[in-house]
C-alpha positions as semicolon CSV with decimal commas, in nm:
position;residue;x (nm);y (nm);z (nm)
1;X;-2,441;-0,927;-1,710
2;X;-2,535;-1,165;-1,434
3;X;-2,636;-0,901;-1,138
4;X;-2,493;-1,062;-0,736
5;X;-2,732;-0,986;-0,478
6;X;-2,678;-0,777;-0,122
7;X;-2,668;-1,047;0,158
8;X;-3,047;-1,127;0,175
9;X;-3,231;-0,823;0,093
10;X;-3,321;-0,896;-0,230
11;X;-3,125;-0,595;-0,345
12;X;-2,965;-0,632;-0,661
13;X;-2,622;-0,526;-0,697
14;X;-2,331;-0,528;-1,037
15;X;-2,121;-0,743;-0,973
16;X;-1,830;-0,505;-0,967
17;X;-1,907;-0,150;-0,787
18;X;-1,755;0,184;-0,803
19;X;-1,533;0,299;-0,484
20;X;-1,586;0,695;-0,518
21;X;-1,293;0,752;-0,254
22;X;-1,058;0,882;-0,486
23;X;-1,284;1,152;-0,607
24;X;-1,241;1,368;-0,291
25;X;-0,977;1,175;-0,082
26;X;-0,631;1,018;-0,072
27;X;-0,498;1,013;-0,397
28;X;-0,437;1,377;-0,466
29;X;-0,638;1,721;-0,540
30;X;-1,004;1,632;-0,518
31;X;-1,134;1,640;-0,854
32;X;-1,355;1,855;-1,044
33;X;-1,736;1,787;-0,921
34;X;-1,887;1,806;-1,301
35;X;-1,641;1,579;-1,399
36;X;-1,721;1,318;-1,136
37;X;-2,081;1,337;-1,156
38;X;-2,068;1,271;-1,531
39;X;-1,841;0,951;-1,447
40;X;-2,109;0,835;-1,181
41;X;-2,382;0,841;-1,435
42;X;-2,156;0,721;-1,685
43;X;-2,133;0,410;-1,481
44;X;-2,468;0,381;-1,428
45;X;-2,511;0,409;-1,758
46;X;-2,294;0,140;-1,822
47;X;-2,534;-0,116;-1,548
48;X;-2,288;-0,043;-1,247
49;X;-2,588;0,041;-1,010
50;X;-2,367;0,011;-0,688
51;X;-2,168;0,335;-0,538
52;X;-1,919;0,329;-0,227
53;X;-1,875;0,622;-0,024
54;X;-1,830;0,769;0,311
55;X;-1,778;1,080;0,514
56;X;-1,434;1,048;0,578
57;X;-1,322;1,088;0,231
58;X;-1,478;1,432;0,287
59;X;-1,820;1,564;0,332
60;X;-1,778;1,631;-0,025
61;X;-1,753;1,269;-0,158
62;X;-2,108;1,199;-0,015
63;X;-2,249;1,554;-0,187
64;X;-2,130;1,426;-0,537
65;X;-2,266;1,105;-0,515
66;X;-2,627;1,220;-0,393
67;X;-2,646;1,449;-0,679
68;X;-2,510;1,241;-0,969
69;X;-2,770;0,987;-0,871
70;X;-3,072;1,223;-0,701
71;X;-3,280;1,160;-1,044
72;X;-3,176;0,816;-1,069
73;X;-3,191;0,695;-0,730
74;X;-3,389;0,420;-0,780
75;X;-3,184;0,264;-1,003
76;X;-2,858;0,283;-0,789
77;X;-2,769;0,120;-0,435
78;X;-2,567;0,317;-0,217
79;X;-2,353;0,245;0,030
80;X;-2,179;0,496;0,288
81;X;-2,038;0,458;0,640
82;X;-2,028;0,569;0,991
83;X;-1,779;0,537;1,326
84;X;-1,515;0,737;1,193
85;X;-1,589;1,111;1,241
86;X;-1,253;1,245;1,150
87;X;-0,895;1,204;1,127
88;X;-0,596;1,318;1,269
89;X;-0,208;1,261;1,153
90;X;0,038;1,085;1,346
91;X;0,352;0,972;1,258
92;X;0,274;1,086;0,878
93;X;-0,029;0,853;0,904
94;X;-0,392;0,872;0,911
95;X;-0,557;0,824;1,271
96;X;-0,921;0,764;1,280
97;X;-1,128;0,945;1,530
98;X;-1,387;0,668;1,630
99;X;-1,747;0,710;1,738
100;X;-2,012;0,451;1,719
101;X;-2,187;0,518;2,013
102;X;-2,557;0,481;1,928
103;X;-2,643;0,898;1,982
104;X;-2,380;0,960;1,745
105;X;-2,493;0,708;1,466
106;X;-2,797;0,823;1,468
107;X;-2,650;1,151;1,387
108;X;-2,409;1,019;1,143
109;X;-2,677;0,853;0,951
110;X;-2,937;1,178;0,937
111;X;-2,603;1,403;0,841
112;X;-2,524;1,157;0,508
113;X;-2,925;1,126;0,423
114;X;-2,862;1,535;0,357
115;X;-2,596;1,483;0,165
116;X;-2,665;1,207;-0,035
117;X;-2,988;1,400;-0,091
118;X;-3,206;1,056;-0,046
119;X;-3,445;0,952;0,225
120;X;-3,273;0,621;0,289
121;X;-2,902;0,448;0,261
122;X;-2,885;0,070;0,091
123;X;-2,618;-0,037;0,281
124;X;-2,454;0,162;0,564
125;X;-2,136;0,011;0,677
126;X;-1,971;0,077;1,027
127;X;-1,648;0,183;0,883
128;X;-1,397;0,064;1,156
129;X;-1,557;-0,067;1,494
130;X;-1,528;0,136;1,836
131;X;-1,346;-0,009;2,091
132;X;-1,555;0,158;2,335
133;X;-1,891;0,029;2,177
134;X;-2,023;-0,352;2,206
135;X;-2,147;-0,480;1,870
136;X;-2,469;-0,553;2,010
137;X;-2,496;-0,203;2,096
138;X;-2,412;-0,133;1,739
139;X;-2,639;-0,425;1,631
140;X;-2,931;-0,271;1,782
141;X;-2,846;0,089;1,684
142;X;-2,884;-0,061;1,290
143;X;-3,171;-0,249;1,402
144;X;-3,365;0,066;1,483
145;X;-3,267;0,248;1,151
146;X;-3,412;-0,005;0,927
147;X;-3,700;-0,034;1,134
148;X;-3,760;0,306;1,085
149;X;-3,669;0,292;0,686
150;X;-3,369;0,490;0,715
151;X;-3,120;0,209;0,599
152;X;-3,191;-0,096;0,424
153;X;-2,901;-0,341;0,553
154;X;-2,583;-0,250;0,742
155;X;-2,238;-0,412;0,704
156;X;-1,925;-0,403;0,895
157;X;-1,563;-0,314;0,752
158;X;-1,221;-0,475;0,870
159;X;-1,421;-0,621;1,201
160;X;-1,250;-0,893;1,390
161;X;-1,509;-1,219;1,326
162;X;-1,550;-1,231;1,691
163;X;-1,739;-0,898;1,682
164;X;-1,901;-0,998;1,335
165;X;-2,079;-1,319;1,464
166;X;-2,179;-1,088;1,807
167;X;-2,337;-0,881;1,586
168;X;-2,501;-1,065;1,369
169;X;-2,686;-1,309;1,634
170;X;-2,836;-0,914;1,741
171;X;-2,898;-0,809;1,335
172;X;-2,812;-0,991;1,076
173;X;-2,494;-0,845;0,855
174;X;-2,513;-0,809;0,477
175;X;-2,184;-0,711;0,384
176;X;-1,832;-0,744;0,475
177;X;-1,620;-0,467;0,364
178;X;-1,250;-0,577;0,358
179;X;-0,952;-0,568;0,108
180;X;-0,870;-0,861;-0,123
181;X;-0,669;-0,867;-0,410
182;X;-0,373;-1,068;-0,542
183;X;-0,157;-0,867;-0,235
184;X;-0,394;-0,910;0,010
185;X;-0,505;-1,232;0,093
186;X;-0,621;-1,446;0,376
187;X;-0,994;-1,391;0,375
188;X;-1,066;-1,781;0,412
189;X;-1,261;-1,730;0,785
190;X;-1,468;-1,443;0,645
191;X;-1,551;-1,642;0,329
192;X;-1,644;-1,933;0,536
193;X;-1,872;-1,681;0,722
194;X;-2,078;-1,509;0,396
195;X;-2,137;-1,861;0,197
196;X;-2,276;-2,025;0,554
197;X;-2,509;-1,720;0,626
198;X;-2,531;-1,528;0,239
199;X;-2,356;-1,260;0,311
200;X;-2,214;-1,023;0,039
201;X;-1,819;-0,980;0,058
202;X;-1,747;-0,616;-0,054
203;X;-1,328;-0,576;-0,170
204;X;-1,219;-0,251;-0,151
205;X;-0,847;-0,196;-0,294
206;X;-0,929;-0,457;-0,558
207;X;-0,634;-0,344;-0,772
208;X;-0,404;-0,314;-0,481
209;X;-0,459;0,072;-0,440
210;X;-0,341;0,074;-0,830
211;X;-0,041;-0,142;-0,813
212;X;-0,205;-0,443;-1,015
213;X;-0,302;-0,212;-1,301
214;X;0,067;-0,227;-1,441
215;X;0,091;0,179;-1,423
216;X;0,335;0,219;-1,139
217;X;0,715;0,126;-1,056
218;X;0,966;0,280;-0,891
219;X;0,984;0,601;-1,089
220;X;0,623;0,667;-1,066
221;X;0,596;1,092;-0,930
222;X;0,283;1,104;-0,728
223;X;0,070;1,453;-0,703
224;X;0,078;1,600;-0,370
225;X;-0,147;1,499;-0,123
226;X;-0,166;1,087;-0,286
227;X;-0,111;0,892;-0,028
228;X;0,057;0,619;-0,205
229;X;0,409;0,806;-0,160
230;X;0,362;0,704;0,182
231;X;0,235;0,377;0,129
232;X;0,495;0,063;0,181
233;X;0,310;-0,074;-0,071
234;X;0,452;0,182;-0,342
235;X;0,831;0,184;-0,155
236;X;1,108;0,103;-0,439
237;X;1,168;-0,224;-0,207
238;X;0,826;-0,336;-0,196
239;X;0,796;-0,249;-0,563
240;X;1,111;-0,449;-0,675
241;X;1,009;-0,774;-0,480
242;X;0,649;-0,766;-0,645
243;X;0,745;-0,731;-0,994
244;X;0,735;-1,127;-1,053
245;X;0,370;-1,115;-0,944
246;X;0,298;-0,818;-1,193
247;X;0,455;-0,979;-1,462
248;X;0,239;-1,309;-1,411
249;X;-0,069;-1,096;-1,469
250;X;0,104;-0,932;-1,760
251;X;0,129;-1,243;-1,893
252;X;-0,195;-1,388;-1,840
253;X;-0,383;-1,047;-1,937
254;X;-0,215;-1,081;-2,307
255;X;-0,302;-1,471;-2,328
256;X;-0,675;-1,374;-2,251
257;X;-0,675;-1,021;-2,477
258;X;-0,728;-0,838;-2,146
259;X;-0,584;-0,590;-1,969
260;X;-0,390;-0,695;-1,633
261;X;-0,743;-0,507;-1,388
262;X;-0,956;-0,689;-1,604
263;X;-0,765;-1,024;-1,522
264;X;-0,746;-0,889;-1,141
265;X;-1,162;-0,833;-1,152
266;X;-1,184;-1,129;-1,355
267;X;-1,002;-1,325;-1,121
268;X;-1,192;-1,224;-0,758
269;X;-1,474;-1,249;-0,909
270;X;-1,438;-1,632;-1,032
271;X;-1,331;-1,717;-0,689
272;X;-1,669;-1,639;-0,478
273;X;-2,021;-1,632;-0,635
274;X;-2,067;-1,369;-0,318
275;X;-1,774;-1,125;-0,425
276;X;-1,853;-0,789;-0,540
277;X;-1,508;-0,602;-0,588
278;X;-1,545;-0,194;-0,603
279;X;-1,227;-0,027;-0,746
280;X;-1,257;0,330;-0,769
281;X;-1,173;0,577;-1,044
282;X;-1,176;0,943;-1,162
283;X;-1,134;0,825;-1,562
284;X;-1,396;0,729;-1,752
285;X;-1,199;0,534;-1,998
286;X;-1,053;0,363;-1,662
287;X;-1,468;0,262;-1,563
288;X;-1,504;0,106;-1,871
289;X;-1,167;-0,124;-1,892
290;X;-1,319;-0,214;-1,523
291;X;-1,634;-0,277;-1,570
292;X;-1,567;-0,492;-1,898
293;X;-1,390;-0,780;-1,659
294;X;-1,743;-0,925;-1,593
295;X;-1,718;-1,001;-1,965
296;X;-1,463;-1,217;-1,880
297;X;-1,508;-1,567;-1,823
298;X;-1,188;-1,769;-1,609
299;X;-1,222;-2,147;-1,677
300;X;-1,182;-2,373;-1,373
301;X;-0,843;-2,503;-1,499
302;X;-0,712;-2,134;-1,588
303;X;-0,811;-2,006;-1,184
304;X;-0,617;-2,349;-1,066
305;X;-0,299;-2,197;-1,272
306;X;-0,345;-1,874;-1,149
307;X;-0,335;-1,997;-0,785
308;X;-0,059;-2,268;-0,872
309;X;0,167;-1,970;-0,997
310;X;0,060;-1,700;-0,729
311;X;0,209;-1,983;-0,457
312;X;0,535;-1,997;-0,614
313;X;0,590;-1,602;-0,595
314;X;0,700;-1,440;-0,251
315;X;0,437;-1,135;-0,232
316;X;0,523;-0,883;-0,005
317;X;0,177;-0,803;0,139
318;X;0,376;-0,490;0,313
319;X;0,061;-0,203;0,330
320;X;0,172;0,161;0,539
């Protein structure tokens, strides 16, 4: 297993992560804590050494994680967020409450070194930026914390590049956090950005919140409180006009004795050396179909197919 690295740090990361959001946060009851800490060490285990979490999937997400890995901790790299300090529904959809005003990332930063029972975050992420914050202000704020050994890089998730560039001239980004998958595309700009200045490109919804796995259609009964029965995404509509792009994977998943996540890894991670996907599960049998797509090698002529075929189906990239 050929390990990617964390923008310039040095830091050594698998090149497919674990998203621990699910654990505690949108996709049903939060899940039993001795179960999930077993499945974090399980992955570690398995050489997955890098764990995605923040406090907005509950204070409770970041507790698990810092004591699955509290006797491990050197062998894992964590990454966690700040700016949104809580949520509010409107309209039957989350509303973030944003805050990355520096007093309050300081704060942030010494709440989530509690919880994640460490003394300092790999990568801390501003989760969505503040309108009423300047990303040199922010810049300068992360400066500061890794001066002081509190966080080893910082990254920035679903930024406009405008405010990335801004804030990297002030101190320098690591990661980008956004989602890519075979729904969401259109990631050429901040592509162009990571391979000019090595920058790591974290995916989050690799799988398309689940969709690209093959387990869902139109029948699928969600438990209460999964937020996927609210998703556009998941609609019977959406659903119906996606099922030629599901069946493509189908196909090419049985051609290569995979499974259609492993082609969906397999596939992100042939397209950028500086992609590190992180789909999340609660299944341990789930991690290890994951984590087996770096196994899987896509030949130059297979990814041109792939493409070829993906831009003669009409994806709806509908998300809420």
């Amino acid at each position: 297993m050929k390990y990617r690295y964390l923008g310039k740090t040095g830091i050594k990361i698998s090149p497919i992560g674990l998203g621990c959001m699910g654990m505690t946060h949108a996709y049903g009851p939060s899940k039993n804590k001795k179960d999930m800490i077993s499945l974090i060490r399980e992955a570690l285990n398995l050489e997955c050494n890098f764990f995605d979490t923040a406090v907005v999937y509950g204070e409770e997400n970041e507790r698990i994680l810092g004591e699955a890995l509290k006797p491990y901790r050197e062998k894992a790299v964590i990454a966690t967020k700040f700016g949104i300090t809580g949520q509010k529904m409107v309209d039957n959809k989350p509303l973030n409450l944003l805050d990355s005003s520096p007093k309050s990332i300081k704060k942030q930063a010494e709440e989530s070194l509690k919880r994640l029972k460490t003394d300092y975050i790999d990568l801390y992420y501003q989760h969505r930026t503040d309108p009423e914050v300047s990303p040199e202000d922010v810049a300068n704020t992360m400066a500061e914390l890794i001066k002081e050994g509190k966080i080893k890089a910082w990254g920035v998730s679903n930024a406009s590049m405008d405010y990335i560039k801004r804030a990297h001239k002030i101190c320098p980004i690591s990661a980008i956090e956004n989602q890519y998958s075979f729904v969401w595309q259109g990631n050429e700009e901040e592509f162009d950005f990571c391979d000019k200045n090595q920058v790591t490109f974290v995916a989050y919804s690799p799988l398309g919140n689940g969709f690209l796995t093959g387990k869902f259609d139109e029948n699928t009964k969600y438990e209460q409180g999964d937020f996927r029965k609210t998703m556009k995404r998941f609609s019977k509509e959406v659903l119906k006009n996606n099922k030629d792009l599901l069946n493509l994977v189908k196909e090419i998943a049985k051609e290569k004795n995979a499974t259609p996540a492993q082609i969906t890894l397999a596939w992100e991670l042939s397209k950028k050396p500086f992609i590190v996907p992180i789909p999340g599960t609660t299944k341990i049998e789930r991690l290890k179909e994951n984590l087996k797509a770096w196994d899987i090698t896509l030949s130059k002529t297979e990814m041109e197919n792939i493409d070829n075929a993906l831009k003669k189906i009409s994806i709806d990239k509908t998300y809420f």
